[in-house]
N, C-alpha and C positions, 0 to 999 in steps of 0.2 A: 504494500500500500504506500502510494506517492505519500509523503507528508513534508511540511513546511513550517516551523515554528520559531516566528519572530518575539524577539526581546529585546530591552534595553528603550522603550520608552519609558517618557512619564514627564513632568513638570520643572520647566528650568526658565529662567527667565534669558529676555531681549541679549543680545552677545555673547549664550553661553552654550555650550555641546553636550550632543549626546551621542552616543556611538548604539546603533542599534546592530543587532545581529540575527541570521535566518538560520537555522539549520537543517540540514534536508534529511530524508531517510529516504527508502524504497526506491530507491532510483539510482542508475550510475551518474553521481550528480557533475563529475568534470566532464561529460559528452552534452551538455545542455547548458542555454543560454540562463540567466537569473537577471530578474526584473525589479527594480523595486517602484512603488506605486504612493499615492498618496490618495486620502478624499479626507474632504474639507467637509463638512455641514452644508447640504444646501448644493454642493457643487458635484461636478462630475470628477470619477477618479483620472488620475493623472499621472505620465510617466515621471518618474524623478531622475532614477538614470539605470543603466541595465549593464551587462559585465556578459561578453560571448566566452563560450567554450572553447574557442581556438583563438590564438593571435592577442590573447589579452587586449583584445576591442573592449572601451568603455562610451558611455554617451550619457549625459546629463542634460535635463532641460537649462535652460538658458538662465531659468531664477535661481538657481542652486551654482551653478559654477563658479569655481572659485572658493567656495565656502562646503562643498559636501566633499566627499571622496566612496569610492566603492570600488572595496576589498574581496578578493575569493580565496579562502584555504583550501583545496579539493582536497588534501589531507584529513583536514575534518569535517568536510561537506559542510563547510560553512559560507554565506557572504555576508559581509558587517556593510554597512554605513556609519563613514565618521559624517557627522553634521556639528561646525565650527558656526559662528557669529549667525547663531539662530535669530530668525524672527517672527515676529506675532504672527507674520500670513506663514509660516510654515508650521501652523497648526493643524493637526489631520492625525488619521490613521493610517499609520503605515502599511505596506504590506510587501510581503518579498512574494516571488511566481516562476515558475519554472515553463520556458516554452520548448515542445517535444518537438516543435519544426527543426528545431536549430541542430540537430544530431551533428556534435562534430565540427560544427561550421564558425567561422568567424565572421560574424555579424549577432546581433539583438537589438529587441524592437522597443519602441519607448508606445507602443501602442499596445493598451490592456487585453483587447480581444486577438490577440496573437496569443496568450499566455494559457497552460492548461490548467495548471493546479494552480492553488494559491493559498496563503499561509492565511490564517485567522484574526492577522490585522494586531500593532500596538500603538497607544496613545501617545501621540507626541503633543503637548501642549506647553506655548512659548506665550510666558506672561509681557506682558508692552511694561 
C-alpha cells in the first residue's frame, strides 16, 4: 500500500522556518517524481515545488523561490521542505504526492492532477 506521511508543520511567526518532511512506504520511492502542494482556505491547491526521480530536476512556484528548498533522501524514502523567511500568505496545508507517470524520468509536474497518491496534509500557519 502506497502511503505518504507528512510532518513538521505547525505555528511560527512572519520570518521564521519550518522544515517539513514526507515519508513514503509501499513504493520504490527513488523511481518517482514527489510533489509538494499547498491549499489555503477558500483557494485552490497549488504547486509549491516538486523534486524528479532522475537528474535531480527541482521547480518551485515563483512565490516561494529563494526562500523554500526541496530535499530527497531515497535512503530513507524521504523528501523534506526547508521553508526560511515565512509569511502570512504561506499559510495552508501542506501536502507531499507521488506521480507514477514519472517512472525513472527526469522531469515533475507543479500541476496536482498529475499526482496519484497523496499524503494527508500538515498545518503550516504563519502568524503577520
Amino acid at each position: 500500500e502506497v502511503q505518504l506521511v507528512e510532518s513538521g508543520g505547525g505555528l511560527v511567526q512572519a520570518g521564521g522556518s519550518l522544515r517539513l518532511s514526507c515519508a513514503a512506504s509501499g513504493f520504490t520511492f527513488d523511481d518517482y517524481a514527489i510533489g509538494w502542494f499547498r491549499q489555503a482556505p477558500g483557494k485552490e491547491r497549488e504547486g509549491v515545488s516538486c523534486f524528479s526521480s532522475r537528474s535531480g530536476l527541482t521547480y518551485y512556484t515563483d512565490s516561494v523561490k529563494g526562500r523554500f528548498t526541496i530535499s530527497r533522501d531515497n535512503a530513507k524514502n524521504t523528501v523534506s521542505l526547508q521553508m526560511n523567511s515565512l509569511k502570512f500568505e504561506d499559510t495552508a496545508v501542506y501536502y507531499c504526492a507521488t506521480d507514477f507517470a514519472t517512472f525513472r524520468a527526469s522531469r515533475c509536474s507543479m500541476y496536482s492532477g498529475a499526482y496519484d497518491y497523496w499524503g494527508q496534509g500538515t498545518q503550516v500557519t504563519v502568524s503577520s
